[in-house]
Residue, then its C-alpha position, 0 to 999 in steps of 0.5 A: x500500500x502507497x504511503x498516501x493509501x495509508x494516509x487516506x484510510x487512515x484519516x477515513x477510520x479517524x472520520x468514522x470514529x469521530x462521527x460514532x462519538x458525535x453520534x453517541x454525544x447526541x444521543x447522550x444529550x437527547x436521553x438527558x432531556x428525556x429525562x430531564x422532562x420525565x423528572x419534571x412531569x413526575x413532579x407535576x403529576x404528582x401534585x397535580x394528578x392528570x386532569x388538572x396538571x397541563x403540558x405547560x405546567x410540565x414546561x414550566x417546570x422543566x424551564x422549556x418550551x412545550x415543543x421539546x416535550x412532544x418532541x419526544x411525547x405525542x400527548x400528554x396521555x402517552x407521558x402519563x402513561x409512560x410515568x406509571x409503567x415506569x413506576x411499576x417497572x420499578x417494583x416487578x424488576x426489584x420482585x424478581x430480583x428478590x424471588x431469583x436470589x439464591x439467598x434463604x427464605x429467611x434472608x429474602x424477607x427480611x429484604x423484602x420489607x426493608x427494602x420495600x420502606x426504601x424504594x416507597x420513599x425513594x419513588x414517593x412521587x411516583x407512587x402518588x402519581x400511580x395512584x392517581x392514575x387508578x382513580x382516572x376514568x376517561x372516555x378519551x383515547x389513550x387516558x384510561x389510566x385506571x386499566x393500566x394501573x390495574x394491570x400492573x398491580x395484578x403483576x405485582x399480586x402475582x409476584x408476592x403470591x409466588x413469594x409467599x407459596x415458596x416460603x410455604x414450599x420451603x417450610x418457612x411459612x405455614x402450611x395452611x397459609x392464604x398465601x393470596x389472601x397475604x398477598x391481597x392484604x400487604x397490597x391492599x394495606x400499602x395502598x392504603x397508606x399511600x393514599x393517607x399519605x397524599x391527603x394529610x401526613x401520616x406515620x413514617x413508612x418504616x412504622x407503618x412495614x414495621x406494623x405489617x410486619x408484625x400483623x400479617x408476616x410474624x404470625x404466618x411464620x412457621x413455630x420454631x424457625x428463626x426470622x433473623 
């Protein structure tokens, strides 16, 4: 290969390693404004709930114009809807994890719950937002918000029922336990609380886990097995 061959290609690799990075620093740049207006939107949709929350209030917050957000969003039902399956993706993602832990039973739920009073507090915003959203019932497309967080808490009911029956399985839990109706209890009792929490200031989460735990976990545990 001539000298100026050489020198060619080599500027030709130099060119499209260089295009790959402004490529990749554009993309970057793009996934931080998403971001950028997914944090806003919580933040507004969770005080505001959906219907009266605006695409200008999201804006606002964000300190742009509307156009960026649906740049990105057809609607603001597509963004709402977005934020909840976020939400939810959260809690099935961390569910999993804890049910394919090849840890002890034992160990798994005491990690359940701990970790489920960090996680309710590092998501408090989404949480409300969710929450709103089952209790949106619309005729208009795409904002039949009530369908969707419906669905993800039927994953979520049945992750906690798989927990429960391995627990069972394994001899840490009774036998004759109710793992669905544990299950719909801890569900129900969560929910609860974060809707306490949205109309006036309740007891900190750790005292209200600490409580279930004591209610609905201490007495499905099998005699005789330690809960360290």
């Amino acid at each position: 290969m001539r000298g100026s061959d050489a020198s060619y290609l080599g500027l030709f690799r130099e060119n499209g390693v260089a295009r790959r990075n402004l490529g990749l620093r554009k993309r970057s740049k793009a996934e931080e404004k998403r971001e950028a207006i997914i944090q806003a939107a919580i933040k507004v949709f969770s005080t505001k709930g959906y219907e009266n929350a605006t695409m200008d209030d999201v804006a606002a917050e964000l300190g742009s114009s509307k156009a960026l957000i649906y740049w990105y969003w057809k609607s603001k039902s597509a963004l709402y809807s977005e934020l909840i399956d976020k939400c939810f993706s959260i809690y099935v993602s961390w569910l999993e994890t804890i049910r394919d832990t090849k840890d002890s039973y034992g160990k798994k739920l005491n990690r359940y719950f701990w970790e489920m009073a960090e996680l309710a507090k590092e998501n408090d915003q989404l949480n409300r937002l969710v929450h709103f959203g089952s209790l949106h019932h619309s005729k208009g497309t795409g904002e039949d918000f009530s369908a969707q967080t419906n669905e993800g808490y039927r994953k979520c009911l049945g992750l906690l029922e798989e927990f429960f029956q391995e627990g069972v399985d394994c001899g840490y839990l009774r036998r004759d336990l109710d793992v669905e109706a544990l299950a719909f209890q801890l569900l129900f009792a969560l929910e609860g609380y974060l809707y306490m929490s949205i109309i006036d200031e309740q007891m900190s989460f750790e005292r209200a886990v600490t409580n279930l735990w004591i209610k609905l976990i201490l007495p499905s545990i099998t005699s005789g097995v330690s809960t360290d």
